[in-house]
C-alpha positions, 0 to 999 in steps of 0.5 A: 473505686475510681480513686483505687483504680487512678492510684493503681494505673500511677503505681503501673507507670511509675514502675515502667518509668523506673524499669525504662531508666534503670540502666546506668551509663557503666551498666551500659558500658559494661554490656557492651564490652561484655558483647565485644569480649563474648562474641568470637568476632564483630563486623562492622561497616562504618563511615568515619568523618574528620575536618569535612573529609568522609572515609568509609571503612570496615573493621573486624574485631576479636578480643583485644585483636582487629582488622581495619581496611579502608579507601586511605589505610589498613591496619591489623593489629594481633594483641601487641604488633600493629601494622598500618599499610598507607594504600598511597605510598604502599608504605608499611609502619611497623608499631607497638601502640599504647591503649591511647593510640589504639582508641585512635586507630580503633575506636572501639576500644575505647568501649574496653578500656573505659573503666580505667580511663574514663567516667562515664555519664548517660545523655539523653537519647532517641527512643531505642538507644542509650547515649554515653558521654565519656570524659577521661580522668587523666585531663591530658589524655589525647581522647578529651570527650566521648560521646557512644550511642549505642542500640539499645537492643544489642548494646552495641554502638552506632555512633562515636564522637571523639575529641583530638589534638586533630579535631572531632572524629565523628563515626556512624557505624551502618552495621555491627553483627557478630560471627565465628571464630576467626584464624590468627591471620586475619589480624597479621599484615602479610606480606605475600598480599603486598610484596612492593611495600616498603616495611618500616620497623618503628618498635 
């Protein structure tokens, strides 16, 4: 009986600890751009740091659509035309970026576009996280190495590292919460906002 019960209670943990691993680092990915794809838009707060210097920052993201403000830059970008306000020289850089250059400026693209650029591998992660790590297939993509950490509740992230011609882009993100609908315009420069900058068209 207690030979019965022993086995039983191996069985009952063997099946937790397959449950608790059955997630693959493209499942994860997958879920989680499914949560960027299905939610009407996504908040989040941010801190981004490179070479020492920590920028704070909050972007909004609907579909393939962002807005991006912080201390040092903004940028909105409508699908196909990106504008880049420099708070500094109040200049305005007019662009139609590749999907590389938009992983750059948005980092959560990347989690859109791994399935073409990238493969994916899951690392070892805190209790209530998953951890990705993501090496691209092109070997000379800008984005060299990835690593996601995401929630593992809402599976979506809280931190990204990534790896450029400029150094290491660390960004911890303080909050990720979705909301509705948003108008068209939030992802537009306007003009009457800023009627001193100085607009140059780089298309």
């Amino acid at each position: 009986m207690k030979y019965l019960r022993f086995s039983l209670l191996i069985l009952i943990l063997g099946c937790v600890s397959v449950v608790a691993t059955s997630e693959t680092a493209d499942g994860v990915m997958a879920k989680s751009a499914e949560q960027f794809k299905k939610s009407p838009s996504i908040t989040a707060n941010y801190t981004a740091t490179a070479k020492g210097d920590a920028v704070n920052g909050k972007i909004v993201i609907s579909a393939d659509k962002f807005a991006l403000t912080s201390s040092a830059l903004s940028t909105w970008f409508d699908g196909k035309t990106q504008w880049t306000l420099d708070s500094k020289s109040n200049e305005v850089n007019v662009t139609e970026p590749t999907n590389e250059e938009l992983q750059q400026i948005n980092p959560f693209a990347i989690i859109s576009t791994f399935r073409k650029s990238y493969k994916a591998k899951m690392l070892k992660a805190q209790k209530g996280q998953f951890k990705i790590e993501l090496r691209p297939i092109d070997k000379k993509a800008e984005i060299s190495h990835a690593i996601v950490v995401f929630n593992a509740s809402t599976y979506l992230p809280v931190e990204l590292q990534m790896t450029t011609p400029n150094g290491l882009l660390v960004i911890k993100v303080k909050n990720a919460v979705g909301g509705g609908q948003l108008p068209q315009t939030t992802f537009r420069f306007d003009k009457a906002k800023y009627p001193k900058a100085k607009i140059v068209d780089l298309r």
